[in-house]
Backbone bond lengths (Angstrom), bond angles and torsions (degrees), N, CA, C in turn:
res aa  C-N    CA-C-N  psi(-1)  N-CA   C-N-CA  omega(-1)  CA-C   N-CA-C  phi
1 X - - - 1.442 - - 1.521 108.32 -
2 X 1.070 114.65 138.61 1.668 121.92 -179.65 1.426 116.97 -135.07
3 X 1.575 108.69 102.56 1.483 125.68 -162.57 1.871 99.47 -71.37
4 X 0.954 112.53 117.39 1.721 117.28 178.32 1.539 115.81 -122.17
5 X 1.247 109.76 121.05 1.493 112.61 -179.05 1.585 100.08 -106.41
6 X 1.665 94.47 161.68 1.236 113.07 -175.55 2.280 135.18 -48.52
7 X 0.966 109.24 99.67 1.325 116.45 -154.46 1.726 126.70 103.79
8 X 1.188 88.88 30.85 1.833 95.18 -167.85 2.296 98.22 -138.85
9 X 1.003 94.58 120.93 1.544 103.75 151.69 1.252 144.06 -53.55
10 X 1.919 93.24 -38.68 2.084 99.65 168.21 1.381 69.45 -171.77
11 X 1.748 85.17 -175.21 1.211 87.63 -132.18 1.776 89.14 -86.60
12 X 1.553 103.39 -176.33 1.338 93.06 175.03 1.791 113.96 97.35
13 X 0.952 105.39 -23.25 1.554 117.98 -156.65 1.580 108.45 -131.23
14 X 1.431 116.48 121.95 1.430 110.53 165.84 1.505 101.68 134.74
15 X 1.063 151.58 -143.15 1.737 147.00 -146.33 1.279 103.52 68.43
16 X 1.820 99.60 -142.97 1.000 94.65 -141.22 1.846 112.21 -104.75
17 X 1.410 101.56 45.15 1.219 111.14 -174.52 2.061 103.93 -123.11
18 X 1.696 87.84 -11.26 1.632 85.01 -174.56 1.637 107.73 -75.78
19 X 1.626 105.00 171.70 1.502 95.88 -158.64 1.635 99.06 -78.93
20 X 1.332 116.02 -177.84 1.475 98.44 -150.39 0.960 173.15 40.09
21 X 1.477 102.38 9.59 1.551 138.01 163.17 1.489 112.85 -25.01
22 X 1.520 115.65 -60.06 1.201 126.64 175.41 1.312 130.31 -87.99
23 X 1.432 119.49 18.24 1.116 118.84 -161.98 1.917 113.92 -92.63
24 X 0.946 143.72 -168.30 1.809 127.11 -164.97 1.981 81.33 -103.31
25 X 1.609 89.99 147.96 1.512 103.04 179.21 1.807 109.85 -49.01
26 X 1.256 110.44 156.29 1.791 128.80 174.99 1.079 120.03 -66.90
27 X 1.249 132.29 157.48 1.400 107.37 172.06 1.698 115.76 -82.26
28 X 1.751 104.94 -4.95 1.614 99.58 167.11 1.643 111.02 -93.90
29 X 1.060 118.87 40.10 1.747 105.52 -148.59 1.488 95.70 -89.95
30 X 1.511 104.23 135.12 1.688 111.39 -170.55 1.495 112.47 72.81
31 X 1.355 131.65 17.39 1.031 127.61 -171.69 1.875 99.20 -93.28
32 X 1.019 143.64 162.14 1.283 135.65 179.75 1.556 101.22 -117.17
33 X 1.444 108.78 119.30 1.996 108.49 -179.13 1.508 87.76 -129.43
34 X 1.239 92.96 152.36 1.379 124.44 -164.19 1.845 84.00 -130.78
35 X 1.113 108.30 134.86 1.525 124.98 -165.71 1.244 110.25 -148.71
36 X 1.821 121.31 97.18 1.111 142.29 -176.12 1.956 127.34 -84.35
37 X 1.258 147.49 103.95 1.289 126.87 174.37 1.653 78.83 -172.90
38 X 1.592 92.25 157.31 1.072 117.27 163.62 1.478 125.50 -99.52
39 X 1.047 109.84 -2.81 1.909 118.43 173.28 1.883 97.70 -82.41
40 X 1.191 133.33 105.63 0.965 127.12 147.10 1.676 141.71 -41.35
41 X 0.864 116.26 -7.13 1.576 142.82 165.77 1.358 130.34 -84.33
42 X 1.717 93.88 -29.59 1.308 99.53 163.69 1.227 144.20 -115.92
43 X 1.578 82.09 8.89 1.507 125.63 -179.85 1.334 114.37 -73.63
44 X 1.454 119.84 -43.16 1.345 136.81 -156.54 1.397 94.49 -97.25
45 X 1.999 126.60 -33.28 1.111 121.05 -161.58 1.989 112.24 -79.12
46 X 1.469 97.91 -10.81 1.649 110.45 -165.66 1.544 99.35 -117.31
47 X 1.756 113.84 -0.08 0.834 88.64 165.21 1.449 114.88 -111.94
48 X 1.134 118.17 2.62 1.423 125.56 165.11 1.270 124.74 -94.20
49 X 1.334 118.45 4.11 1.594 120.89 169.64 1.429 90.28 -99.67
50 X 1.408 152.20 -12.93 1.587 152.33 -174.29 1.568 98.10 -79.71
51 X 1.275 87.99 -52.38 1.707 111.67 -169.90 1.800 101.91 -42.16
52 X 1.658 99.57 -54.56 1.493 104.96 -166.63 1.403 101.10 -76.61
53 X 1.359 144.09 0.14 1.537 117.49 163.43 1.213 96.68 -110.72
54 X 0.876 141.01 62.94 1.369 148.88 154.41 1.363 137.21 100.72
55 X 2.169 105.29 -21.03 1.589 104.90 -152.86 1.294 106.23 -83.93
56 X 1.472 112.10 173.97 1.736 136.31 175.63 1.665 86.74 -77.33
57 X 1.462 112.20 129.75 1.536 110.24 -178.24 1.585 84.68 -122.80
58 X 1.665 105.96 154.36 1.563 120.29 170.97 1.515 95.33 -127.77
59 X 1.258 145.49 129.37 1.420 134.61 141.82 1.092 107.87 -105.21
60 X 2.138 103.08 151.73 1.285 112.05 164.21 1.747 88.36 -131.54
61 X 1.627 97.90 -169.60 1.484 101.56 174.66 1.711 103.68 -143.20
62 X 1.372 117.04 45.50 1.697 118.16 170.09 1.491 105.24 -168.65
63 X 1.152 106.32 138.58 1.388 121.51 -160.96 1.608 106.02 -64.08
64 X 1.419 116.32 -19.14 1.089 135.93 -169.43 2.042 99.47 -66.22
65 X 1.399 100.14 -74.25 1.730 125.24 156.49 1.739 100.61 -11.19
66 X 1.681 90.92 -85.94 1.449 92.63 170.74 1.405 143.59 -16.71
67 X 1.654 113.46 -79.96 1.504 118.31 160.35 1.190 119.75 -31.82
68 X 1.827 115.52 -29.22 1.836 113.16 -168.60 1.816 103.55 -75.12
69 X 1.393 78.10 -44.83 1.635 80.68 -168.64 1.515 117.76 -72.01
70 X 1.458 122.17 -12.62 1.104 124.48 174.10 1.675 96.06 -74.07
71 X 0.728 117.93 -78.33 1.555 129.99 -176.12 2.239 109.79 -32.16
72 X 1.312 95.72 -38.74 1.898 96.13 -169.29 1.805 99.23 -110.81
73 X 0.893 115.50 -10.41 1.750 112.52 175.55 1.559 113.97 -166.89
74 X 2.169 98.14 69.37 1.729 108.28 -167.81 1.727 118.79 -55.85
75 X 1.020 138.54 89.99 1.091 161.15 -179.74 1.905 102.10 -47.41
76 X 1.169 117.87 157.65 1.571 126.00 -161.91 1.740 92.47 -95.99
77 X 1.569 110.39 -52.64 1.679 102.10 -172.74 1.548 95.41 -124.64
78 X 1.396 117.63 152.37 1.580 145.39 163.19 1.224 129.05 -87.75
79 X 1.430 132.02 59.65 1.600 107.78 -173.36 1.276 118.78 -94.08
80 X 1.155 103.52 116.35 1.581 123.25 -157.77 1.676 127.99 -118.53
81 X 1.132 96.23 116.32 1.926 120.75 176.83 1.670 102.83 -33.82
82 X 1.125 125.49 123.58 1.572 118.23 162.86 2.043 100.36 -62.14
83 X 1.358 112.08 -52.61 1.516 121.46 -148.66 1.576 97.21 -92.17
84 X 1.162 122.77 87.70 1.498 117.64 -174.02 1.649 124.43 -112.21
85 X 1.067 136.27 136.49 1.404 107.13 -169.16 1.610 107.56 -82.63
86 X 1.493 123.06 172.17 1.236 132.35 178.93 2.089 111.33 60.47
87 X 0.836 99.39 -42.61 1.295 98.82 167.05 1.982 125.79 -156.52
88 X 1.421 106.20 115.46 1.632 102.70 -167.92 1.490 136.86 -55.31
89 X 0.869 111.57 146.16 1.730 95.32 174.24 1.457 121.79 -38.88
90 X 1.138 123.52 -48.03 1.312 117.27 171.15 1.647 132.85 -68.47
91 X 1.550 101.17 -10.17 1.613 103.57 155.55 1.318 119.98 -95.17
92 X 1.247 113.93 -22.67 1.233 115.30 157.99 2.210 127.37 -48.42
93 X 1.626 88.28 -46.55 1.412 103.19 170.60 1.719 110.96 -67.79
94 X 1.075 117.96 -24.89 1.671 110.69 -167.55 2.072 100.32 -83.59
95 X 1.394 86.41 -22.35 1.653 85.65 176.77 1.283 125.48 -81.19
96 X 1.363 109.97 -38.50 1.632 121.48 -173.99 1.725 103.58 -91.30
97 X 1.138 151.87 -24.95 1.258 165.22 -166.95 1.415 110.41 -99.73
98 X 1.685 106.63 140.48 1.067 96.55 171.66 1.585 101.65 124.12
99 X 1.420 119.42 -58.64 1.306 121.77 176.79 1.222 135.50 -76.85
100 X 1.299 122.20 176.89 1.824 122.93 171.49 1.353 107.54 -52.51
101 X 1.192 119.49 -70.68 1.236 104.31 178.35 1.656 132.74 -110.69
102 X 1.641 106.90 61.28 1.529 130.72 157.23 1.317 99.73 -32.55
103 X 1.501 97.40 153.18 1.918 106.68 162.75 1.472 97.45 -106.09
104 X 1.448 116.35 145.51 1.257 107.14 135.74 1.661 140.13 -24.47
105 X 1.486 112.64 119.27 1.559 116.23 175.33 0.934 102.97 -142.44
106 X 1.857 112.69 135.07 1.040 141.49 173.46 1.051 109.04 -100.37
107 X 1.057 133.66 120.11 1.786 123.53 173.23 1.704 116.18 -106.39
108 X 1.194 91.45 107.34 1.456 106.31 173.77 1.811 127.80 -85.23
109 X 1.556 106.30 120.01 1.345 92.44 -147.19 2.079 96.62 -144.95
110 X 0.806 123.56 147.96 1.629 149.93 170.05 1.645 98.96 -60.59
111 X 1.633 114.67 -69.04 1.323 116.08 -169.71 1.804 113.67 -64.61
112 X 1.015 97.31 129.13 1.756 115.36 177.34 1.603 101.87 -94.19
113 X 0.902 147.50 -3.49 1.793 140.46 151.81 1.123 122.29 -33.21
114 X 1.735 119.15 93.05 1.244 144.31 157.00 1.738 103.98 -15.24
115 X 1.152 121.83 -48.29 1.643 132.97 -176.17 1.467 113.25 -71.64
116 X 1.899 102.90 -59.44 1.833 106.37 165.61 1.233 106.43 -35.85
117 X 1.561 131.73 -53.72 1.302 121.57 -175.53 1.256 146.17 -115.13
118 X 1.430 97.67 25.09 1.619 119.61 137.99 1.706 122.04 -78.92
119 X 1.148 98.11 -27.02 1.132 117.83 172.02 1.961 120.26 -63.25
120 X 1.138 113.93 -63.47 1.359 111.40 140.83 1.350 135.63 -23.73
121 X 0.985 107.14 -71.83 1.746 144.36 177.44 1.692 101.99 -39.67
122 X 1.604 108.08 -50.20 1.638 123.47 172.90 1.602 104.15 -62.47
123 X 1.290 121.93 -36.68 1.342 134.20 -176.65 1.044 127.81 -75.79
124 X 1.399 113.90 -23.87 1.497 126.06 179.11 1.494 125.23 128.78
125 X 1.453 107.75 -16.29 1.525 108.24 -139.77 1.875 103.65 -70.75
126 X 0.963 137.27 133.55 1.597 140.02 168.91 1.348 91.28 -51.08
127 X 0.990 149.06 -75.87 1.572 128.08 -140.15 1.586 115.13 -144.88
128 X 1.085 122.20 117.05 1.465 123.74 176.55 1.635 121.66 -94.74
129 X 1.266 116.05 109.10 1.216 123.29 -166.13 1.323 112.07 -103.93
130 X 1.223 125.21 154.45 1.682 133.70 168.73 1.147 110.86 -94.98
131 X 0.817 134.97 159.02 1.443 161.89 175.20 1.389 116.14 -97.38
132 X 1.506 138.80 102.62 1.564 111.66 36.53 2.022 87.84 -104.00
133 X 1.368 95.81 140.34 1.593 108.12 -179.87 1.159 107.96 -114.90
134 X 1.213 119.38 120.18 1.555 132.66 -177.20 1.873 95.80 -49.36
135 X 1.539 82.72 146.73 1.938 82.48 167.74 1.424 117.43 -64.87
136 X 1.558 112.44 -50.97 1.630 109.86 -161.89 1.478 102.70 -66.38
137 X 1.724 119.07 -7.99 1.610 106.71 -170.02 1.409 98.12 -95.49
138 X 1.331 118.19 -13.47 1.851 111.18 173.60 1.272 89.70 -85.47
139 X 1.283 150.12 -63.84 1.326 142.24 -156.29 1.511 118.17 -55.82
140 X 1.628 111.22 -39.08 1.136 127.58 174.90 2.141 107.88 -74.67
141 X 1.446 116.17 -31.70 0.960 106.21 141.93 1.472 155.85 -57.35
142 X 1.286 121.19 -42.61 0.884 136.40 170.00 1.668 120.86 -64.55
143 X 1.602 109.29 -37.15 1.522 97.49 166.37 1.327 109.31 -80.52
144 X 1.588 131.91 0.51 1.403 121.74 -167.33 1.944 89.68 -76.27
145 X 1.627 117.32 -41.31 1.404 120.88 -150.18 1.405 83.29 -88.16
146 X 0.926 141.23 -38.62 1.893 129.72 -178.23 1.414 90.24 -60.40
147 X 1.565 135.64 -64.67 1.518 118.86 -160.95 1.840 112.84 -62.05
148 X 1.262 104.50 -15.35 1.579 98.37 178.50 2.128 115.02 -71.72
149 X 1.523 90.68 -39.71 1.622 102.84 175.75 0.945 106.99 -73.77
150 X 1.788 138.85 -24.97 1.444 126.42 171.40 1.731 105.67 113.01
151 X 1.185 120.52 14.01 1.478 142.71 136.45 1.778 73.68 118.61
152 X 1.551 79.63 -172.61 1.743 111.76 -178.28 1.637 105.63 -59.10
153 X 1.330 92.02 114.27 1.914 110.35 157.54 1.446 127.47 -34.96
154 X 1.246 132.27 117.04 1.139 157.83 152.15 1.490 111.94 -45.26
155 X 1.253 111.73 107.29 1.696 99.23 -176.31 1.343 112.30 -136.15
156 X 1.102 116.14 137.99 1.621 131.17 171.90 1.684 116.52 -28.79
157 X 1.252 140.94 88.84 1.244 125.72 177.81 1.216 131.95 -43.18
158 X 1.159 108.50 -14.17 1.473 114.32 -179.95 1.931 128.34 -94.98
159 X 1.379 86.80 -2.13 1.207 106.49 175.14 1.341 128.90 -66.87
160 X 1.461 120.68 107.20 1.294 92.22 162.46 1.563 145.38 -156.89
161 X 1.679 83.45 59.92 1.584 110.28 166.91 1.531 96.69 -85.64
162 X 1.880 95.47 -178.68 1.393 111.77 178.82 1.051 96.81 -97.31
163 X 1.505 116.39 -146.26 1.564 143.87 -179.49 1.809 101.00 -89.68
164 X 1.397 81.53 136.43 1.533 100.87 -174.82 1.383 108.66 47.40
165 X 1.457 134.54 25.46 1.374 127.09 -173.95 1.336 98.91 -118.01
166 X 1.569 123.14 138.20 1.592 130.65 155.38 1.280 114.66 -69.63
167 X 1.289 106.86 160.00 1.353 116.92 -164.02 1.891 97.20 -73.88
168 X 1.147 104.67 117.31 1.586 122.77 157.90 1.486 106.54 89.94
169 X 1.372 117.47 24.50 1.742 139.14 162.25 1.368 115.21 -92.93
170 X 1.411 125.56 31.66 1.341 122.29 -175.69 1.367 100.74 -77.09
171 X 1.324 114.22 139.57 1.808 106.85 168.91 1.412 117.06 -111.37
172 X 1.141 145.20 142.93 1.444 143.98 -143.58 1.681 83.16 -122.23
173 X 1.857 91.41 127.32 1.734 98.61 174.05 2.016 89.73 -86.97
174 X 2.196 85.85 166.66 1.226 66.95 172.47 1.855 103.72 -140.46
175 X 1.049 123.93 176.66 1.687 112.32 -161.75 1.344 107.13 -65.43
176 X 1.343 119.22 132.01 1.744 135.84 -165.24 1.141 113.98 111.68
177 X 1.470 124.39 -25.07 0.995 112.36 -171.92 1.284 163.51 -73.18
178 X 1.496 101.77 70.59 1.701 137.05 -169.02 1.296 113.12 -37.19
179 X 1.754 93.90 171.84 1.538 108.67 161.78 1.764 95.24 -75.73
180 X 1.621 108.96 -170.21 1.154 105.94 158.83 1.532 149.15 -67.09
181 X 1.477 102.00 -13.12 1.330 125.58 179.58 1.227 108.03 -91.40
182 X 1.420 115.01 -5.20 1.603 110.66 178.89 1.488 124.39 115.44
183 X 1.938 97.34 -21.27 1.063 99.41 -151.55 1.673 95.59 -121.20
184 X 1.455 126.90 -162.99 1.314 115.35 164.07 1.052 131.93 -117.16
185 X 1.051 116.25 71.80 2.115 145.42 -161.29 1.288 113.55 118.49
186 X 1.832 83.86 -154.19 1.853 83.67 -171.68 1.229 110.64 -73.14
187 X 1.300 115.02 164.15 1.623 117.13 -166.22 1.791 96.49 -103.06
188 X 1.157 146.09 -8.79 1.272 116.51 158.52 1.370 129.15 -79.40
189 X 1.063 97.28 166.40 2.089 102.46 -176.74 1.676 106.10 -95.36
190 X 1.259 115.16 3.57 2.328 111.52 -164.55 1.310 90.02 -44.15
């Protein structure tokens, strides 16, 4: 996992010499996104359009990653891979969703299945996106679903369970770990 703040490439790197240093706050600025996919390409591309309105970006690339980081550093928005290795977007969604204090997740996804995204939808997720999704329309999404919850969560620093989790009940997914069919949702494509 590689914690990246706003104006920085990796981590470690960036203040007040990176470009835009001075520029007027984002409309995500200080927002905490947690940014899920396993395509590295598209990883870097959503996370540098986050980057430029302001937010604290985290990427991983396995659904597995995901659940941790939701759970040890709960992040404000989720944009999240349906097709993930070791664990799917939609198990990913049954873990983080659901509670008082859920993050926002968008699930950004390739499959067009009316069912995949009812399927979601049963799960919790705020917003189901297609693939390929313009940046400014996830960005412009994503602050639409933070202004409905009443912006980014305020959280205890000292915290450090996830959502709906007690302190030191984390459960570790482990690779396979499917729907029941094997797979990760419904298995048609309509």
């Amino acid at each position: 996992m590689v914690q990246i703040t706003p104006g920085s490439n990796e981590a470690g790197k960036g203040g007040s010499d990176a470009p835009g240093a001075d520029a007027p706050p984002g409309r995500l600025q200080d927002v905490r996104v947690l940014i899920v996919d396993d395509d590295a390409d598209v990883l870097e591309s959503i996370d540098a359009a986050f980057q430029a309105e302001g937010a604290l970006t985290q990427c991983v690339m396995d659904g597995n990653e995901a659940v941790r980081v939701c759970r040890e550093d709960p992040p404000d928005v989720v944009v999240l891979d349906m097709m993930l290795p070791r664990r799917s977007g939609f198990l990913v969604l049954e873990k983080i969703k659901g509670h008082a204090d859920s993050p926002v997740v968008l699930m950004v996804t390739a499959n067009e299945g009316k069912r995949h995204q009812a399927y979601a939808e049963s799960l919790g997720v705020d917003s189901y996106m297609i693939k390929p999704v313009p940046l400014e329309r996830l960005i412009n999404r994503a602050a639409a679903e933070l202004a409905k919850v009443g912006g980014p969560r305020r959280r205890d620093p000292d915290r450090a369970d996830g959502p709906g989790e007690e302190p030191g009940n984390a459960e570790q997914g482990e690779a396979g770990d499917e729907g029941p069919d094997g797979a990760d949702g419904p298995d048609d494509e309509d």
